[in-house]
C-alpha positions in Angstrom: -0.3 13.7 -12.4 3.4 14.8 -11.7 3.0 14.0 -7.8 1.0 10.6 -7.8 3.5 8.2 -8.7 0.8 5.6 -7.9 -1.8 6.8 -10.2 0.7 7.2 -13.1 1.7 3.7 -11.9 -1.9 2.3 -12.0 -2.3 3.9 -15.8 0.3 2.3 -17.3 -0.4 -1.0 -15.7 -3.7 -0.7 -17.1 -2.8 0.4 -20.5 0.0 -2.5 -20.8 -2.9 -4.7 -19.8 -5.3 -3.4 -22.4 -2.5 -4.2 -24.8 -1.4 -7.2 -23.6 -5.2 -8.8 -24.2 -5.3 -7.3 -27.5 -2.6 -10.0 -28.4 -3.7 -12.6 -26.6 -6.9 -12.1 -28.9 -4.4 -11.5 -32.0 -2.8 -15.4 -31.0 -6.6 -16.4 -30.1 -8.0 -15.8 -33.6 -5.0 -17.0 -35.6 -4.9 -20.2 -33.4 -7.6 -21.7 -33.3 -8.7 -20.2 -36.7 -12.2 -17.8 -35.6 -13.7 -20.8 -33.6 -14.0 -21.2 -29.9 -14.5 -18.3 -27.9 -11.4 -17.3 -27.0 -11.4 -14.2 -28.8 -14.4 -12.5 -28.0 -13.5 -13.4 -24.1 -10.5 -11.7 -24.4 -11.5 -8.9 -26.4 -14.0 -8.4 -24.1 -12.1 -8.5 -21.0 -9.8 -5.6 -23.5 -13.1 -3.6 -23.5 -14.0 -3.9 -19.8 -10.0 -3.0 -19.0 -10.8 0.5 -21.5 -13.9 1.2 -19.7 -13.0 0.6 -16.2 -9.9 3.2 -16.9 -11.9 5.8 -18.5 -14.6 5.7 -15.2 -11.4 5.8 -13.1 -9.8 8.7 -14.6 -13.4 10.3 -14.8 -13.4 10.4 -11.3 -10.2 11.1 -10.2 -10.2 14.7 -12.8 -13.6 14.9 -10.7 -12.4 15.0 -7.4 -9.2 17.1 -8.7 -6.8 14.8 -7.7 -5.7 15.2 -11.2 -5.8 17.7 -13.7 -6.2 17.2 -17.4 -4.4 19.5 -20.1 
């Protein structure tokens, strides 16, 4: 990935993303004690967010516009 600043960009938005809906679902539980359904709608937005990166980096190691180690 050393010569697409855009798709290293893209990653790491991604990954801070993941993380950052992992808390919200850390402050979800704790809040409002397991009820509701805050939780499970952000940890499932967390899982989409993993998925969607892993098709996308699937493809692009595909099509060679990057190469893994």
């Amino acid at each position: 990935m050393e010569d697409h600043p855009l798709i290293r960009l893209f990653v790491i938005a991604m990954l801070i993303t993941i993380v950052v809906s992992l808390g919200s679902a850390f402050v979800s539980l704790f809040r409002n004690k397991g009820q509701g359904t805050g939780t499970v709608r952000a940890l499932t937005i967390r899982v989409g967010l993993s998925i969607t990166l892993f098709i996308v980096l699937m493809v692009l190691a595909a099509l060679g516009i990057i190469k893994p180690h």
